[in-house]
C-alpha positions, 0 to 999 in steps of 0.5 A, spaced: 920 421 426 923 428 425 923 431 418 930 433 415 930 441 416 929 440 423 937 438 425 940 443 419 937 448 423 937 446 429 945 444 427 947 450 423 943 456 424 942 456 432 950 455 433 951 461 427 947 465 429 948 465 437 957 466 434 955 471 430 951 476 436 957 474 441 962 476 435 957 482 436 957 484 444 964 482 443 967 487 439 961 493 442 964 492 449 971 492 446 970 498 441 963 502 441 961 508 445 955 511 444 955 519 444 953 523 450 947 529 448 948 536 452 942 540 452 947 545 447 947 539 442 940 535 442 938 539 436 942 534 431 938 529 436 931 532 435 934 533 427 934 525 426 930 522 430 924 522 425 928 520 420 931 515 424 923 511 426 921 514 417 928 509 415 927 504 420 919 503 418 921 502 410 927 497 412 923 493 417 915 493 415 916 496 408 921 491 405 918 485 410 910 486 408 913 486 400 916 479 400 910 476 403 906 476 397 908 468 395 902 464 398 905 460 403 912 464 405 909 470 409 912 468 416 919 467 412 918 473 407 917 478 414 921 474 419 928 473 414 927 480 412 928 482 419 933 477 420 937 479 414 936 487 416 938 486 424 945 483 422 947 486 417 946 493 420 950 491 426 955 489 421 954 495 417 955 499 424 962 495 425 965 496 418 963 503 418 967 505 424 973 502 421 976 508 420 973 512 427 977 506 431 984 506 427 985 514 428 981 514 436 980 506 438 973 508 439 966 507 434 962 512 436 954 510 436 949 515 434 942 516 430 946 519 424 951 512 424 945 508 425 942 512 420 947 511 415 948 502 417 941 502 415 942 504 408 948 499 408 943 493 410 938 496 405 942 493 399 942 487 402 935 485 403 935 487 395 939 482 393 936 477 398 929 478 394 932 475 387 933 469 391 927 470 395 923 463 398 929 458 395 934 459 400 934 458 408 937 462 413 943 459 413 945 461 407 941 468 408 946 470 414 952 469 409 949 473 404 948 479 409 955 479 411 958 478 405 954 483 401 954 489 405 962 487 407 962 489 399 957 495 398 962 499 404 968 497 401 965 500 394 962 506 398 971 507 401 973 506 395 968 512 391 969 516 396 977 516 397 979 515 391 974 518 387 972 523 391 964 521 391 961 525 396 957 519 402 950 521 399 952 519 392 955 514 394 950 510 399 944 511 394 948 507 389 946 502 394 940 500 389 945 499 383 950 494 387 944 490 391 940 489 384 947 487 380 949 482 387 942 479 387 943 477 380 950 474 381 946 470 387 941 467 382 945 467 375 949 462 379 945 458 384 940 456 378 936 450 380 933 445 375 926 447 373 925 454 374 923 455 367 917 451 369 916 455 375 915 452 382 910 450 385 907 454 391 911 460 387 903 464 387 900 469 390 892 469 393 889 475 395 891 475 402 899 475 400 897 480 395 894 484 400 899 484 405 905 485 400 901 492 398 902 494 405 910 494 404 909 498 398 905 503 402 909 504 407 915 504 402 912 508 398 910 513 404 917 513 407 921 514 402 922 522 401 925 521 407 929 515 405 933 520 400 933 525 404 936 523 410 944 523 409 944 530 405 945 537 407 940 542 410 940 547 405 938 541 399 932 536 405 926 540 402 928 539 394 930 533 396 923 531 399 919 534 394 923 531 388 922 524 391 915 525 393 913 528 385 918 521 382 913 516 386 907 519 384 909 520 376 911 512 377 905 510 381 901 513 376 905 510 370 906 503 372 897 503 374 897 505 366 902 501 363 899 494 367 893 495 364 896 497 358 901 490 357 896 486 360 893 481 356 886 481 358 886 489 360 887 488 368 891 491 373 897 486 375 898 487 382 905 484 383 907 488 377 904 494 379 909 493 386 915 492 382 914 498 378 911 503 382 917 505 387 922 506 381 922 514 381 924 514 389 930 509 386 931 514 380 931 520 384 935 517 389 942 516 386 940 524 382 938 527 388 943 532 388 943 534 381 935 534 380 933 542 381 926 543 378 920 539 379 919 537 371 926 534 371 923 529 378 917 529 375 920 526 368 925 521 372 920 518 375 915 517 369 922 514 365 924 510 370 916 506 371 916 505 363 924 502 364 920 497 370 914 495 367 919 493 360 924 489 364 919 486 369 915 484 363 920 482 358 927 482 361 925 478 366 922 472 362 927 473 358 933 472 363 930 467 366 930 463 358 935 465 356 941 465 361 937 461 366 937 467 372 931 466 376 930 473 379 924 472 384 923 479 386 924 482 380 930 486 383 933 488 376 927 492 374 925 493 380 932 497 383 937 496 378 935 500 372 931 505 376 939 507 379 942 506 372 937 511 369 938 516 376 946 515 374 945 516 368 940 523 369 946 524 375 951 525 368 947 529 364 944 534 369 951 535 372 954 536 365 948 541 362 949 545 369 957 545 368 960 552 363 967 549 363 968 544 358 975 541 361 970 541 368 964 537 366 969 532 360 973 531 368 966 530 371 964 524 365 970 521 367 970 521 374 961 519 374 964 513 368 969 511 373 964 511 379 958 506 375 965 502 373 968 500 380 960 499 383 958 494 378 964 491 378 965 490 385 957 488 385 958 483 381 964 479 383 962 480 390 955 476 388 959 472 384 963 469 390 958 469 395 954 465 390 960 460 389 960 459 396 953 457 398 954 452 393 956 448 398 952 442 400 954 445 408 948 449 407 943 444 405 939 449 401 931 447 401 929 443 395 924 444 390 918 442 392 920 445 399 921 452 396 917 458 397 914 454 403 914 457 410 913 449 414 921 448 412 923 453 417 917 454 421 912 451 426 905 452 421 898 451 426 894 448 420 888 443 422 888 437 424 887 433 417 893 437 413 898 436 420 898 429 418 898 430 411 905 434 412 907 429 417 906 424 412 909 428 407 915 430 411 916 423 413 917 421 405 922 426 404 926 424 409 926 417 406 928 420 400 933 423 401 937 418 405 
């Protein structure tokens, strides 16, 4: 007797996906066309490429590896995310060639378009880690098409109406992912996660594989800022991140050891703190001049990280029963709000124009304003949604557990045990 999920999946996440990649090829037929490289024009290609493989790298492998740390949800961890990523970037690469095709018919594809769809799909697998190991693919697809449909409607309105220019306005990314993610898990509370669930733990060998991602996050993520800024600001750009990421590793190993009862390093805390400088010094990249200002950004912001994942992540879940799963709000949420605000003083301290630097505060106020509150509304519809019953969310005792949705080898005796254990479930649940 098959188990439950078999037919859900086999019912609602193969026909979705098979429409939802047709759509795709659809539209890539009617609409795309891939812009041709002449010998005069191959510097911007050789510019990109590496770029190009640093970005894919951070998105595919980084944020893969980082959400394999529950003990029993690595195939999930790895493989949703490159589910998440792979059709929100072809969305993202859709919705960002809206005006190319309103003005010309035509989107034009290149590495610089890729690029930038990459970035968009970034702050989908942000807002997926909040609800990470309690939702099922089907719910995820949804998730990545509503929220990165959101994140580029926030990134036209910055830019038309605020005039905010496409690097400011992408790495707000980390602000709008975080914000989302938590409506998502606000939301979609289940009953008994103040107890926690089960299988939600980490061994040695997940904790290890989840520090690889951090790895080759923390590797990339120079590149990851500095991908969509000009020429004449790259270099600064890559140091700034760089002296950002190694204050805030530096500062989240000493914090752990420090907020840690038995004076031990935490590595799942150590992991949620140690990339907050490249979050920070992405949103204020353009305005971080010295070295020092870098280097300070990144040790606030691993001070700002080790106290929310400490603390405000209890006390969100406690208090507001919001069980934020990777951490996301201290993790990327107040890292971006620190460079935001680091963005704002800065710009104001550089400005001799009083009138320009009270405009600047206004328009920079607006910019947050509109980014926070299409963040949360967006998360708070795309939650409401999947809170109907067609999507068959995983129950507890199947959460954090990669044999709802995949084939696991195990040995003989635990292949009956889980057949047993999946016969009784079925049972229960009709």
């Amino acid at each position: 007797m098959a188990p439950q999920y078999a037919p859900s999946l086999r019912s609602r996440l193969a026909p979705l996906l098979l429409i939802l990649q047709t759509g795709f090829i659809i539209i890539a037929a009617l609409c795309f066309e891939t812009k041709e490289t002449n010998k005069l024009d191959r510097k911007p290609f050789l510019h990109y490429y590496p770029e190009f493989q640093d970005v894919n790298v951070m998105v595919i492998l980084g944020f893969g590896f980082l959400c394999t740390f529950p003990v029993r949800y690595g195939f999930s961890g790895s493989g949703f995310n490159l589910l998440v990523a792979i059709i929100a970037t072809q969305w993202a690469l859709i919705l960002n060639g809206i005006d190319s095709w309103y003005n010309t018919k035509i989107i034009r594809i290149d590495l610089k378009s890729i690029i930038k769809a990459e970035l968009c799909a970034v702050s989908a697998l942000i807002s997926i880690g909040s609800v990470l190991g309690k939702t099922n693919p089907v719910q995820l697809t949804p998730i990545a098409l509503l929220e990165v449909t959101g994140f580029v409607l926030n990134e036209w309105l910055l830019q038309t109406l605020l005039k905010v220019r496409p690097p400011n306005s992408i790495m707000l990314l980390h602000v709008f992912g975080a914000l989302f993610g938590l409506m998502l898990t606000w939301i979609l509370y289940r009953d008994g996660s103040k107890q926690g669930f089960e299988k939600e733990k980490y061994d040695e060998k997940s904790g290890l594989f989840s520090m690889l991602g951090v790895v080759f996050l923390w590797m990339f993520w120079p590149s990851f800022n500095s991908v969509l800024v000009d020429d004449r600001t790259r270099l600064k750009a890559v140091c700034s991140t760089y002296l950002a990421l190694a204050v805030s590793a530096v500062t989240a190993a000493a914090l752990a050891v420090l907020s840690s009862p038995r004076g031990k390093l935490n590595l799942i805390q150590m992991q949620s703190c140690i990339l907050s400088g490249g979050a920070a010094v992405g949103v204020s990249v353009s305005v971080v001049q010295q070295p020092w200002e870098a280097m300070a950004l990144g040790f606030t912001a691993a001070i700002l990280s080790t106290l929310g994942y400490r603390y405000l992540k209890t006390h969100l879940l406690i208090a507001f029963e919001c069980h934020d799963t990777c951490a996301v709000l201290s993790t990327h949420g107040l890292p971006g709000l620190l460079g935001w605000l680091a963005q704002l003083v800065l710009q104001i301290k550089d400005c001799d124009d009083h009138t320009v630097a009270v405009r600047f505060a206004v328009f920079h106020i607006c910019t947050l304003f509109t980014t926070v509150s299409l963040s949360l509304s967006m998360g708070t519809l795309t939650a409401f949604l999947l809170k109907w019953k067609f999507w068959r969310p995983p129950q507890n005792k199947k959460c954090f557990d990669d044999q709802a949705f995949w084939e696991v080898f195990t040995h003989k005796s635990q292949r009956k045990k889980n057949i047993r254990n999946d016969q009784n479930y079925f049972r229960e649940s009709h």
